[in-house]
C-alpha positions, -999 to 999 in steps of 0.1 A, spaced: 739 258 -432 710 264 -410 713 261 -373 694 239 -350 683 256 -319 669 238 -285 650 258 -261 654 248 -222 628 260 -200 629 249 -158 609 252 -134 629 280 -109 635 262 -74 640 283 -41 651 270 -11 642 274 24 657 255 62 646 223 46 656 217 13 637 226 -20 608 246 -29 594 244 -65 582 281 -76 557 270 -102 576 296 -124 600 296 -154 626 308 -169 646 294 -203 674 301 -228 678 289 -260 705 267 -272 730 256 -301 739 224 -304 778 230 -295 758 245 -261 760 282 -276 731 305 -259 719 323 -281 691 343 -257 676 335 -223 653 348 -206 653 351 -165 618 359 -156 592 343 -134 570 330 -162 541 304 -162 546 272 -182 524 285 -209 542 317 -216 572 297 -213 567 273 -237 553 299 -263 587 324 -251 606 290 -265 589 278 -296 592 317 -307 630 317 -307 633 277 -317 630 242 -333 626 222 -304 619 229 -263 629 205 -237 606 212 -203 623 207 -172 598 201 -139 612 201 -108 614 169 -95 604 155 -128 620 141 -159 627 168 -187 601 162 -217 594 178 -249 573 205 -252 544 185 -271 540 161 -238 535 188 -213 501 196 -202 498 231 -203 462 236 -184 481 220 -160 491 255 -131 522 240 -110 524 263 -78 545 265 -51 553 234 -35 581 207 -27 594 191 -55 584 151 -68 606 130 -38 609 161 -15 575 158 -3 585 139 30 604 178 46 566 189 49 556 151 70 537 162 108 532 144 135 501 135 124 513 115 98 518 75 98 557 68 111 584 58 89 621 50 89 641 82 87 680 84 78 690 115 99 726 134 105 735 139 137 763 159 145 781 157 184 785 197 192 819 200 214 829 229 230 868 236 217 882 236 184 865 219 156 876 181 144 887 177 105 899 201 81 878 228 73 854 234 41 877 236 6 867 264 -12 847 258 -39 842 219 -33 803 203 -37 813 183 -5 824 195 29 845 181 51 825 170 88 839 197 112 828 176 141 818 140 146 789 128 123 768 101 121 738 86 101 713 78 133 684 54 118 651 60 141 611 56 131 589 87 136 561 103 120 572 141 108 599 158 98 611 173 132 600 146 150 627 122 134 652 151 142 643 151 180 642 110 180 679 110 164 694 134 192 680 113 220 691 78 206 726 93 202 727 111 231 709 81 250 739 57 232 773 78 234 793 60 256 809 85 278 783 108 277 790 135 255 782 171 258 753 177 237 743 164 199 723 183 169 705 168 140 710 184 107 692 165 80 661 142 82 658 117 48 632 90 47 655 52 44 662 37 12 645 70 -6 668 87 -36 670 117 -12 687 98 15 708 79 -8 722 109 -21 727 130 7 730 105 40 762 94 33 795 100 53 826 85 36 857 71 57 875 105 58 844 122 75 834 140 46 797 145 44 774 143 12 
């Protein structure tokens, strides 16, 4: 019985203070269809030598782009040369000053001198627990930073008694998949 074997190839994805950084490199492994791997490859790789590393070892290659949806092989353009760069969605971390202003979801965080508030990070959890007060602070500005300075002086300028001092984590812009995922504070202070 003969075997069917997928090749996955994805775009590597570094990350720096921000968030995410597509490479424009790639590396693989090739599959069987109970999810076997039956040889991989870890090397920085252009799409090209990817894609022929993949159709060498099997049937069919599924191309992952970061920030994209995965595709076959067959619909990738391969004179396309991806370099570095944030990936599809992520493009607002880069935004200036100079840019128009939009609505940004930011996480601000009240810094406390003294023990911290909630339980500490489980181990091995995706989701950590807020070790101090947290809050999503909604404010219109043009870059990146800029929303992060505009969310420490609304909360600052709103707490009610003054509070000691406040830090902004995390800038997303409103309603974008970005902020969706990772704006969100649940009713046990756990932030994700």
């Amino acid at each position: 019985m003969r075997v069917e074997l997928t090749a996955f190839i994805a775009e590597e994805v570094e990350f720096d203070e921000r968030g995410p950084i597509a490479t424009g490199l790639f590396s693989g492994s090739v599959q069987t269809e109970d999810g076997g791997i039956t040889d991989a490859v870890d090397s920085d790789m252009s799409p090209r030598e990817a894609i022929r590393w993949a159709r060498e070892r099997a049937q069919r290659v599924v191309v992952r782009i970061a920030g994209e949806q995965p595709c076959l092989d067959t619909e990738v353009d391969q004179t396309r040369t991806p370099r570095r760069r944030r990936p599809s969605g992520w493009e607002f971390l880069d935004r200036t000053s100079a840019d128009p202003p939009i609505l940004w979801d930011v996480i601000v965080e009240m810094e406390k001198d003294g023990p911290p508030y909630g339980p500490p990070t489980p181990a091995g959890t995706w989701t950590g627990y807020a070790t101090m007060p947290h809050s999503i602070v909604q404010v219109e500005a043009a870059g990146y930073e800029d929303a992060l300075a505009a969310a420490v002086q609304a909360a600052g300028d709103s707490a009610r008694p003054p509070a000691a001092a406040f830090a902004a984590t995390r800038a997303f812009p409103s309603g974008s998949a970005a902020a969706e995922a990772n704006a969100r504070l649940d009713a046990d202070g756990t932030l994700f």
